[in-house]
C-alpha positions in Angstrom: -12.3 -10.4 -85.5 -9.7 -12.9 -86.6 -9.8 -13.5 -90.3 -6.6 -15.4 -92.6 -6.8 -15.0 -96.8 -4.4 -17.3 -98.5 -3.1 -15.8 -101.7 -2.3 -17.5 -104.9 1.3 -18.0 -106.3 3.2 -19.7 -108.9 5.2 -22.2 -107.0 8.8 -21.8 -108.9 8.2 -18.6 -110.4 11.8 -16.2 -111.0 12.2 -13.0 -109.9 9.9 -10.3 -111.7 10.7 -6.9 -113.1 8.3 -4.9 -112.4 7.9 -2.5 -115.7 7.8 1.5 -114.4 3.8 2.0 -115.4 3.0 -0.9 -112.5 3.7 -0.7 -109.0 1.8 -3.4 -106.5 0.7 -3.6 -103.3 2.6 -5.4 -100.9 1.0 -8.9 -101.1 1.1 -8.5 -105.0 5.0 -7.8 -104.9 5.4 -11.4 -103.2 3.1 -13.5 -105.2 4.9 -12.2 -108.4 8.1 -13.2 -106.9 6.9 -16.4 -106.4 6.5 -16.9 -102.6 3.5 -17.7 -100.9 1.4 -14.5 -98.8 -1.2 -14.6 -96.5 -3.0 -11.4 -95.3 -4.2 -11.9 -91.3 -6.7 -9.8 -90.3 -7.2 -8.5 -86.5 -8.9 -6.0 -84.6 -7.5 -4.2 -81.5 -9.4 -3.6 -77.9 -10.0 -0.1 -79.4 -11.3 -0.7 -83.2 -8.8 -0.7 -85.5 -9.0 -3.2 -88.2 -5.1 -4.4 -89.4 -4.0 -6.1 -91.5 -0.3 -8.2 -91.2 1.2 -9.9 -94.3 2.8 -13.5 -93.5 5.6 -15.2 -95.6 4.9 -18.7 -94.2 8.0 -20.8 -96.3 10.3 -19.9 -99.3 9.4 -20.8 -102.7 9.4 -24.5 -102.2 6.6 -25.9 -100.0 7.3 -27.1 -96.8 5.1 -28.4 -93.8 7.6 -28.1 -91.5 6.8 -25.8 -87.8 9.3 -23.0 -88.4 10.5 -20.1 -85.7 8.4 -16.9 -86.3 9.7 -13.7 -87.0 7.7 -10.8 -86.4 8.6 -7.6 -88.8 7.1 -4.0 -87.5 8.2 -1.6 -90.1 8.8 2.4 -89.3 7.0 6.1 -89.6 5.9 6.2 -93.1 6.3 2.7 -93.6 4.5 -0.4 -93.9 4.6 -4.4 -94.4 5.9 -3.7 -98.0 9.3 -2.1 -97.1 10.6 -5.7 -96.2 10.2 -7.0 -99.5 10.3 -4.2 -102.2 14.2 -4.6 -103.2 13.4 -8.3 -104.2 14.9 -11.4 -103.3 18.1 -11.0 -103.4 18.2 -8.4 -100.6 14.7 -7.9 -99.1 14.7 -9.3 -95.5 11.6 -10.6 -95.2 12.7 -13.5 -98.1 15.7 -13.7 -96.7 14.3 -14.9 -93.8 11.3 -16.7 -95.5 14.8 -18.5 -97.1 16.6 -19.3 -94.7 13.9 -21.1 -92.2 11.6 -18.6 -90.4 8.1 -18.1 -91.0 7.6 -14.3 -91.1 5.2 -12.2 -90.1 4.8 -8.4 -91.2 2.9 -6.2 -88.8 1.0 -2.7 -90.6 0.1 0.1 -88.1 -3.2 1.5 -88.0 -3.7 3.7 -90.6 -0.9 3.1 -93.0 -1.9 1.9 -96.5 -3.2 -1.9 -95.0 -5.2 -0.9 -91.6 -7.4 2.3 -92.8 -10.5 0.6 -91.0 -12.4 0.6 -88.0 -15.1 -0.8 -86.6 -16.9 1.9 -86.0 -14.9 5.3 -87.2 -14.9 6.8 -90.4 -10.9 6.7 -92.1 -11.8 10.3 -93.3 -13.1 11.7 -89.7 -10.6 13.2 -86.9 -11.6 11.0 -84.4 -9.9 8.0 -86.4 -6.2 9.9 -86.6 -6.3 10.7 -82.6 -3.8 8.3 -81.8 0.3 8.6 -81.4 2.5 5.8 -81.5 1.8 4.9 -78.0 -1.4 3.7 -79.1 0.4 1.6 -82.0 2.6 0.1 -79.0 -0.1 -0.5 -76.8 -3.0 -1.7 -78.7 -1.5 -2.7 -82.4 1.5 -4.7 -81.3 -0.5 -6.5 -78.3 -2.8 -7.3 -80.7 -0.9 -8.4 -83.3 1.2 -10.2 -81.1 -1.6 -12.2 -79.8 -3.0 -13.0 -82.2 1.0 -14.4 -84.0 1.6 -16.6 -81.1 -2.5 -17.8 -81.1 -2.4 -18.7 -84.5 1.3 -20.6 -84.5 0.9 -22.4 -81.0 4.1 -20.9 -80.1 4.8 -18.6 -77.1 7.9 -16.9 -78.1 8.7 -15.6 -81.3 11.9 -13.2 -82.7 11.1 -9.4 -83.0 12.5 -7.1 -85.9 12.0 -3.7 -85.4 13.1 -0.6 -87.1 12.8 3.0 -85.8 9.2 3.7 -85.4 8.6 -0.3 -85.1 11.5 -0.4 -82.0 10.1 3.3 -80.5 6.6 1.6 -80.2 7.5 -2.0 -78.7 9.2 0.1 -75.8 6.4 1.9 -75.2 4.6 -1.7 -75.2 7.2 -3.6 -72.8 7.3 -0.5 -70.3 3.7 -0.4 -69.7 2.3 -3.8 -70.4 5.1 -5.9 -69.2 3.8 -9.1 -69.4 5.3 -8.8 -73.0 8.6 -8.9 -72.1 8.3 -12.7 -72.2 7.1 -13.2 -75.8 10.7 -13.0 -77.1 13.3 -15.2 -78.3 15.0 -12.3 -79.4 14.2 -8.6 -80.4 16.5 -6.9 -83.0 16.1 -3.1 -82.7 17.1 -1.7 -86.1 18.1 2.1 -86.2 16.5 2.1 -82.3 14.6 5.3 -82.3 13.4 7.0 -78.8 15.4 9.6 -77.5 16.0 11.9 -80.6 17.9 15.1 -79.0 20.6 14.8 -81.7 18.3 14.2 -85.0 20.4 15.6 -87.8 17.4 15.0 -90.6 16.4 18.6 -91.6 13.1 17.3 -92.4 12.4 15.9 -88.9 13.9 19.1 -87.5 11.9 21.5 -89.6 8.9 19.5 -88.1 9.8 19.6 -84.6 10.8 24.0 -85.2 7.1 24.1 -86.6 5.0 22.1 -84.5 2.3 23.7 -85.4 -0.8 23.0 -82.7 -3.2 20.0 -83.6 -6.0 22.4 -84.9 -3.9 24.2 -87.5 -2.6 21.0 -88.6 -6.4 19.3 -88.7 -7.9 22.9 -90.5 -4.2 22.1 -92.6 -5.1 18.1 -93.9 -9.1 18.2 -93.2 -8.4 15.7 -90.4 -6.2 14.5 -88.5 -3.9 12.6 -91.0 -0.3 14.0 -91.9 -1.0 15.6 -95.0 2.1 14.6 -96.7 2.0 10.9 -96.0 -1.2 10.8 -97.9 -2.4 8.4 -101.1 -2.1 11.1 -103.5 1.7 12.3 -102.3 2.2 7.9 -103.0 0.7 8.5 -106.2 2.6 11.8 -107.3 6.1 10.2 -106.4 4.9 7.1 -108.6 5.1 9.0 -111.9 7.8 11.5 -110.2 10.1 9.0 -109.4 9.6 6.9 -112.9 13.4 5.6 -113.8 13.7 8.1 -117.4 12.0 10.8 -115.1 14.2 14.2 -115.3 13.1 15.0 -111.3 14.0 11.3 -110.5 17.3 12.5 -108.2 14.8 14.8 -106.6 13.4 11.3 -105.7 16.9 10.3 -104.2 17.3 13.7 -102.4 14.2 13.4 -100.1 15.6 10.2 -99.1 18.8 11.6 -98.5 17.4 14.4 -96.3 15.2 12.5 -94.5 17.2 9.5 -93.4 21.0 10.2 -94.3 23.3 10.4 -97.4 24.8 7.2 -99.1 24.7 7.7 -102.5 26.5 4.8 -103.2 24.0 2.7 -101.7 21.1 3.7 -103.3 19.8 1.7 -107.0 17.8 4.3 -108.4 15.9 1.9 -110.7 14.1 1.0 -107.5 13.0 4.2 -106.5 9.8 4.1 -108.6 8.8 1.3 -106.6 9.6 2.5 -103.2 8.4 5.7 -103.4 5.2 4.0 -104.8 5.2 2.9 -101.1 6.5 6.1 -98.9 5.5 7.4 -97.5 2.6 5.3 -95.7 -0.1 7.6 -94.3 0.3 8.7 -90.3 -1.6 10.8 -88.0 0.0 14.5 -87.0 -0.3 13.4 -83.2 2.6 10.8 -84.5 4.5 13.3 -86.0 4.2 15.8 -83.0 5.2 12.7 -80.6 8.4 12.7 -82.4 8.7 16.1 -82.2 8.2 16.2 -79.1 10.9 13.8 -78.6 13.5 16.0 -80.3 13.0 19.5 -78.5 13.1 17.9 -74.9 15.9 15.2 -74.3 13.5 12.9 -72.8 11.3 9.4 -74.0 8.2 10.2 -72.8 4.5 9.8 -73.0 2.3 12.6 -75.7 2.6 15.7 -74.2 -1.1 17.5 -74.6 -0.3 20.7 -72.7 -0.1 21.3 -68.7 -3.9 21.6 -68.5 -4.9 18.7 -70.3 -1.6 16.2 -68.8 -2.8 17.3 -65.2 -6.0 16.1 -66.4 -4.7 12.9 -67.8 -2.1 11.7 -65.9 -2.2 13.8 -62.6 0.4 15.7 -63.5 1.5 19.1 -65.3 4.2 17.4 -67.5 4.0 13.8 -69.4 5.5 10.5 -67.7 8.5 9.5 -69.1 8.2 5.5 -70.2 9.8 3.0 -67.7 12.7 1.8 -69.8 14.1 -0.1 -66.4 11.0 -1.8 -66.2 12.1 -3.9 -69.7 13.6 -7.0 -69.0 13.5 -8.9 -72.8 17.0 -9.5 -74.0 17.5 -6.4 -76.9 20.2 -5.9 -79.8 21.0 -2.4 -80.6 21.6 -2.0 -84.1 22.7 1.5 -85.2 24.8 3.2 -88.2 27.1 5.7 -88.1 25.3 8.4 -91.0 21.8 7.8 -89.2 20.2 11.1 -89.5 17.0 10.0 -87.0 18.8 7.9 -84.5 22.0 9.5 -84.2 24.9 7.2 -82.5 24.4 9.9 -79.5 20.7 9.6 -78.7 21.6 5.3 -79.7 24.1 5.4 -76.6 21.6 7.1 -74.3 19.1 4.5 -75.3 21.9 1.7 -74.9 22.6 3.2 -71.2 18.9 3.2 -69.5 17.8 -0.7 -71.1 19.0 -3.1 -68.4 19.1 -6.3 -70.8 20.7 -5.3 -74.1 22.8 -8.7 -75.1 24.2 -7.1 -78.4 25.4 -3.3 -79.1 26.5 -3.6 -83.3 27.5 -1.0 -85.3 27.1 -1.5 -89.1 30.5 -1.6 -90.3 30.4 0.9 -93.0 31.0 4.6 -91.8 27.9 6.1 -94.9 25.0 3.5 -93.3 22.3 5.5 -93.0 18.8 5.0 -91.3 16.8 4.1 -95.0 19.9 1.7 -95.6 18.8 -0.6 -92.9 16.2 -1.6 -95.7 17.0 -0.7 -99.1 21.2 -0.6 -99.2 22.4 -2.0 -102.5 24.9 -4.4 -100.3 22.3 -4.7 -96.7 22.7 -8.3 -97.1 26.3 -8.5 -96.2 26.8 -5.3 -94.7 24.4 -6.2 -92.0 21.8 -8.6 -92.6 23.6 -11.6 -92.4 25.0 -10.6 -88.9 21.3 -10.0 -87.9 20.2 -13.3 -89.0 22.8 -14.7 -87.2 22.1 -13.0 -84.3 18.6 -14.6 -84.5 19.6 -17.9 -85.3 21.9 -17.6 -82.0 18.4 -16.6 -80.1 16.5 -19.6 -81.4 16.0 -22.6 -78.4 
């Protein structure tokens, strides 16, 4: 099913402050800032319905074929974290500004792909998937259906964390994919995960509880704390005038890294009106998994069960040699998920990466990548001009 909704805008419209009682949706967030937004609607080889978010032009109206940028966001996440700081900072207008048409990819069951064509969002069956499956059957599809709809057979790749950790799954196994790129920017690269320093992500990969406690835990197999209610609780939580607002700030901090500095806490009610996205447990286990055994490797479902699916007692470890697209390595020295560490293991087993950059600013942590109060010159303006260098 391929299905495009144009959205409405007010062609010249400023930059809107958003008052702390309203908080919208992705697509909403870019109309009131005055850019177009089109939602694209496809459905993957297994059923699920997603939908991207495109930023065709900037403000002012323009015909012209552009490069495409493709955005995949990270755990948690979706479409909106490339455009909830605003204008000024927000990559996805940045990019919208500065030439590229951009496309925003949402994994299956995050806030804007809870369908299927046949499963119930509410039933387990629906959450049985890791982010292999998001690299195999979400990005394919999404993919094909970018360079379909442009006429174009290349197109740059923006990644970050989750949103890198599922296009190498992709490029390993299905490796005709490697040739879609003009470039791929790897933001905060996350696969091996030995040296995680986040306590949250730790405390998660102590527990991991087995699949059935966790399903008896949520009612299915969702992540019970990524779901709508937890959005809705840290809307009114995280109000600017709240007296728990810091509280707000401090589960950023422990998940991703502190950098106080870097953080505006009059956007926080409209972040955390966004994170975190929903995800299955099998996504959070896979990452677990990743961080008790120093290995990138394929869901681990027990010796039984892996003997049964793969033929043999432990899970395959992904084919990193086998990706030949030219990658950038971007990293950050106070990055609590991808530690420099597990970055540099990463960095050693890829046989193509053209750029290694280090943010240069020694607090950058893994949430800065998208909402740091100076990400524009601190390092989006390097990125952009490694994509421009990519462009043929």
């Amino acid at each position: 099913m391929l299905t495009v909704v144009a959205l409405s805008y007010v062609e010249g419209q400023t930059e809107t402050v958003l008052d702390d009682t309203e908080y919208p949706g992705m697509p909403e967030m870019v109309i009131q800032n005055g850019y177009p937004v089109e939602n694209h609607v496809v459905t993957t080889s297994d059923g699920y319905v997603l939908t991207m978010h495109r930023i065709p032009h900037g403000k002012v109206p323009d015909d012209t074929k552009r490069p495409v940028v493709f955005l995949q966001h990270a755990l948690f996440s979706s479409s909106a974290d490339w455009v909830v700081v605003g204008p000024a900072r927000a990559l996805g207008y940045l990019l919208a500004d500065h030439g590229y048409d951009v496309w925003m990819g949402n994994a299956r069951g995050n806030t804007y792909s809870r369908e299927h064509e046949i499963l119930d969002p509410n039933s387990e069956e629906f959450w049985d998937f890791s982010w292999h499956e998001i690299g195999i059957y979400d990005l394919s599809a999404m993919l094909d259906y970018v360079t379909t709809n442009t006429g174009l057979a290349k197109v740059h790749y923006v990644g970050h964390a989750q949103g890198v950790t599922s296009l190498l799954v992709l490029l390993s196994i299905l490796t005709d994919y490697n040739n879609y790129f003009l470039s791929i920017s790897a933001l905060s690269p996350v696969a091996y995960m030995y040296h995680c320093k986040s306590p949250i992500m730790r405390a998660l990969a102590l527990l991991q509880l087995p699949m059935e406690v966790l399903i008896a835990i949520s009612g299915n197999g969702e992540f019970i704390l990524s779901s709508e209610l937890i959005q809705s609780t840290n809307s009114v939580t995280c109000m600017n005038g709240s007296p728990v607002q810091e509280v707000c700030a401090n589960i950023i901090f422990l998940m991703s890294g502190y950098d106080s500095e870097q953080l505006n806490r009059t956007e926080l009610p409209a972040i955390m009106s966004n994170l975190p996205a929903p995800v299955s447990n099998r996504q959070i286990i896979h990452f677990s998994q990743s961080i008790n055994v120093n290995n990138f490797r394929q869901y681990d479902y027990g010796p039984i069960e892996n003997l049964d699916k793969y033929g043999t007692l432990t899970p395959p470890e992904y084919a990193l040699e086998k990706i030949t697209a030219a990658i950038g390595l971007f990293y950050g020295k106070n990055d609590w998920i991808a530690d420099v560490v597990d970055v540099e293991h990463l960095y050693s087993k890829l046989p193509n990466v053209v750029k290694y950059h280090e943010v240069p600013y020694d607090k950058f942590t893994h949430l800065d990548f998208l909402y740091a109060i100076d990400v524009k010159p601190l390092f989006y303006d390097d990125l952009i001009a490694f994509i421009d260098s990519s462009n043929i």
